[in-house]
N, C-alpha and C positions, 0 to 999 in steps of 0.2 A: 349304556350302549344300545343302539338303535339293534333293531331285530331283522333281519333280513325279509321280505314281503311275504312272503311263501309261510317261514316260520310263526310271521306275525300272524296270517292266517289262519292257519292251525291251531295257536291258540286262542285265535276269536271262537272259534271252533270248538274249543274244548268249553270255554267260559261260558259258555250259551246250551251246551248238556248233548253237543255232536260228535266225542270221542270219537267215532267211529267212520266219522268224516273226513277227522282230523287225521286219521292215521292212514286211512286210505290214501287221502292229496299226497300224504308224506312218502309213502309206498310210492305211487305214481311217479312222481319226480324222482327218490332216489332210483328205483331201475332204469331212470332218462339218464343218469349222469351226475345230479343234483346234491352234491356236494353237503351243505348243511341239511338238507331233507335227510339224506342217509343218518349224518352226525346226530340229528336229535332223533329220529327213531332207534341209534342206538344207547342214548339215554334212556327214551323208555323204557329197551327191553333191559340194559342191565339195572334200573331198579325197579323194574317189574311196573312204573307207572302206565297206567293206558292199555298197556299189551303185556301178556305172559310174561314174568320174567325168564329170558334165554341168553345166557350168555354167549352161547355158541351164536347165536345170529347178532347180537349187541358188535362180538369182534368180526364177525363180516361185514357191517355195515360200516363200524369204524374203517374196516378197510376201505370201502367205496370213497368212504368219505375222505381218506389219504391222499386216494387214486386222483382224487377229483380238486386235490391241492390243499384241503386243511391242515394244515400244520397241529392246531389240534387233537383232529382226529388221529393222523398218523403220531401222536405223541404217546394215544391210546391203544390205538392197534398196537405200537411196539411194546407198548406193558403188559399188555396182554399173551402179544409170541411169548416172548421173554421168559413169563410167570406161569405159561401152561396153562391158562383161564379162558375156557370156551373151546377149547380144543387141546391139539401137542403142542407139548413147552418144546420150540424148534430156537435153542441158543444162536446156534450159526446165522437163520434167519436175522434174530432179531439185530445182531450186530451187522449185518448187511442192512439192512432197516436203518438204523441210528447212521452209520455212513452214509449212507441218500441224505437222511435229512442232514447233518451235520453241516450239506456243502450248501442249506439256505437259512441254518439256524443255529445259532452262536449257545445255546442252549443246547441244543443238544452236540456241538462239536464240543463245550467243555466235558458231558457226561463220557464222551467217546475217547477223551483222552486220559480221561480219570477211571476206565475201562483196560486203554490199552497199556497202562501202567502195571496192570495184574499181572499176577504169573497165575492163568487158569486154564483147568482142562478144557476140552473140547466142550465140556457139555455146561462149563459157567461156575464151578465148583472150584476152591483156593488148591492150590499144587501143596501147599503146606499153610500149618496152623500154631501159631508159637502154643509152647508146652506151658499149664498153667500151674501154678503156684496156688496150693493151700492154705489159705490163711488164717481159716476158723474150722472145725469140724461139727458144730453146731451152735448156729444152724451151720450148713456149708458155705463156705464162701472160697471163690477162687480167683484170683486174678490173673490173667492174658497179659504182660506186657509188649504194647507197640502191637497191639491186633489190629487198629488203623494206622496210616499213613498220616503224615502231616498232610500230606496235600489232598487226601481221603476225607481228614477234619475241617479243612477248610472250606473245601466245598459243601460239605453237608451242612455248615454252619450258615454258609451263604446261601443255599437253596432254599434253607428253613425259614432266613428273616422276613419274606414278603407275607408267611403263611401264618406268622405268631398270633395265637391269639388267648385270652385268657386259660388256665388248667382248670380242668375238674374236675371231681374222683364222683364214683359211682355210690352211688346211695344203695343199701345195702339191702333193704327190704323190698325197693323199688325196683334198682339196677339203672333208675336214670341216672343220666350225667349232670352233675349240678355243681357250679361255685363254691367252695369251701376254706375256712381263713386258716385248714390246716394246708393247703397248698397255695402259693401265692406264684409259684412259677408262670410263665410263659408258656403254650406249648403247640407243635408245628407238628403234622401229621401227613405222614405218606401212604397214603391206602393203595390197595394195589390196583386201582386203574392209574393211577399214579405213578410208578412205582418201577420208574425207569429202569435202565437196563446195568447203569452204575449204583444205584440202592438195591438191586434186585442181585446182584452180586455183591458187596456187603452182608446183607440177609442171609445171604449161601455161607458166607465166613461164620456167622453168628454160627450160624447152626451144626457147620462143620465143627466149631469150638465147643460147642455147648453138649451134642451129639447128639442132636435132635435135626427133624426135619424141618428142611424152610419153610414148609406149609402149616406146621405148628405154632409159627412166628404170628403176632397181630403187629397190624399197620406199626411201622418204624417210627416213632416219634423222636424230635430233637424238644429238650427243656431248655428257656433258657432263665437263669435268676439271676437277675440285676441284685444292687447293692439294698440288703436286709431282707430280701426274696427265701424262703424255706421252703422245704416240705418238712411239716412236723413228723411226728412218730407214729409208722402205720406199717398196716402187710399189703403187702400187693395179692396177696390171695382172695378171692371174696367168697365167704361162706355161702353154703348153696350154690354157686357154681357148679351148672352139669361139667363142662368143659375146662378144669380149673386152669387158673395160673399157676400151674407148678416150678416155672423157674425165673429168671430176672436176668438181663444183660446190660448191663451200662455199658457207656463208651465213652471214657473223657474225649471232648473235642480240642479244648485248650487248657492251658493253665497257669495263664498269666492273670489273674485272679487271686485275693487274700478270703479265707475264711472257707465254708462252702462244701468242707468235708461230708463223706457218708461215711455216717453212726449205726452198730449197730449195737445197740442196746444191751441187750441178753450176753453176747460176746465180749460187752467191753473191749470193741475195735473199732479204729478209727482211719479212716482210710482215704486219704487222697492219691487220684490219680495224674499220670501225667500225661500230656496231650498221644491222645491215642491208646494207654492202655485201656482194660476192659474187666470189667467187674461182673464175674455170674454167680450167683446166689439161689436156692431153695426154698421157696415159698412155704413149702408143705411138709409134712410129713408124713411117715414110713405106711402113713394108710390114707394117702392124699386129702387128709384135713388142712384146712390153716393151720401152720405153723406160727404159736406166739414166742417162740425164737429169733425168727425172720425180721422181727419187729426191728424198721431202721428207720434212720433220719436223715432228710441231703439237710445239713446245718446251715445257718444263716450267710448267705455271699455278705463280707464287709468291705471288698472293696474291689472294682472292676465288674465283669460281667462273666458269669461262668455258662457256657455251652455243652452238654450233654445229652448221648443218644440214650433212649429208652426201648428196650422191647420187649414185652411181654411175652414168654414163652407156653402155651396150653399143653395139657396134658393130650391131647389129638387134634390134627389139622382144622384149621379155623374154616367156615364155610366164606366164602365170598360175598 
């Protein structure tokens, strides 16, 4: 996609060793009005490229860039009201927000109605959390039934397939993300610039069930495994983590699918869910080490395609 002139300039700008040119021109135009000038200097600032990383000025700028008609940017401004990132998490706002845009984008009128479905308080939090059910005491395992909606599963399902792209798991000594043929899943990732106002209420459900904070939650990913697709036998904890993953939330999204179960190993359980229940589990142990209890397995899909939320729960709020 071609680059608007102004943009392309800036980064003639940068490629030539003028940062500081570049951010300038972009400064210039956005307090004129200029729409994508605001949009990419507030990429810079929320990842810190070029200029300070600020989040608080990242979602004013998205704003601008709203104001001035990006349907983009206002898609980030509202994840940002919503989530309380760079300023106050203003709920009411953000659903005023998503109504504006919903009457020129079909995207955001499906999240709006997949919102106005909730029964939530004032502040974006579930009015109630089904009671969960025990299933293993060690490690723990509990499962939610119908903690999503059919029509909760469907959309998540559909927002995730434009985003699929190969799984990775973290290398251990490293911590980078790297291909591995014990996961062969699919997986879709919603970070929270992302992280509309219908996932960003979901996340509030997790967390209400799980009793932990939303801000504990990492990016909400959908997996999906086609037919012979696994995740072999692993912990979701990683050793040496300052921040560990101490807990795990599944969400079945469908279950019109043969094979596909999660295994957990240690328990001798085997556990399939049905569209919309929810599976929370403990990573760790009673002195937040990996737990080799926790060790599970999503078992091989043999026929159809199975859809699954993942989110990772820390032991304290995730930084941005």
């Amino acid at each position: 996609m071609e680059l608007p002139p102004q943009i392309a300039q800036a980064y003639s700008l940068v490629s030539t060793g003028r940062a500081r040119e570049a951010v300038t021109l972009l400064s210039r135009l956005a307090d004129s009005g200029d729409g994508p000038a605001a949009y990419q200097l507030a990429e810079w600032a929320r990842e810190g490229e070029l200029v300070r990383r600020d989040l608080g000025l990242a979602r004013t700028l998205y704003g601008r860039s709203a104001q001035a008609g990006l349907i983009e940017g206002a898609r980030r401004f509202l994840a940002l009201v919503a989530a309380g990132i760079g300023g106050a998490r203003e709920w009411q706002q953000a659903l005023d927000i998503l109504a504006d845009l919903a009457r020129v984008d079909a995207t955001a009128r499906e999240q709006l109605a997949i919102v106005q479905a909730m029964q939530l308080t004032p502040e974006g939090d579930p009015v109630t959390v089904p009671a969960g059910e025990v299933l293993s005491e060690a490690p723990k395992v509990t499962r939610f039934p119908a903690l999503f909606t059919p029509a909760e599963c469907r959309y998540l399902a559909a927002a995730a397939e434009p985003l699929f792209e190969p799984a990775k798991t973290v290398e251990e000594h490293t911590g980078r993300e790297l291909r591995n043929p014990i996961r062969t899943s699919d997986t879709a990732f919603f970070p929270w610039v992302g992280e509309n106002p219908a996932i960003h209420a979901l996340n509030r459900r997790i967390a209400a069930a799980s009793g932990t904070r939303p801000e504990q939650g990492e990016p909400l990913q959908i997996l999906r495994y086609r037919d012979g697709q696994e995740y072999k036998p692993h912990i979701d904890a990683i050793p040496g983590l300052a921040n560990q993953r101490v807990l795990t939330m599944l969400v079945y999204l469908n279950d019109d699918y043969e094979g596909g179960e999660t295994r957990f190993l240690e328990a001798d359980l085997t556990v399939r869910g049905k569209q919309g229940d929810a599976l929370l589990f403990a990573n760790t142990d009673s002195e937040g080490r990996p737990n080799q209890q926790a060790m599970h397995a999503g078992l091989p899909v043999t026929k159809g395609v199975k859809f699954l939320v993942s989110r990772w729960i820390r032991e304290r709020p995730v930084e941005g």
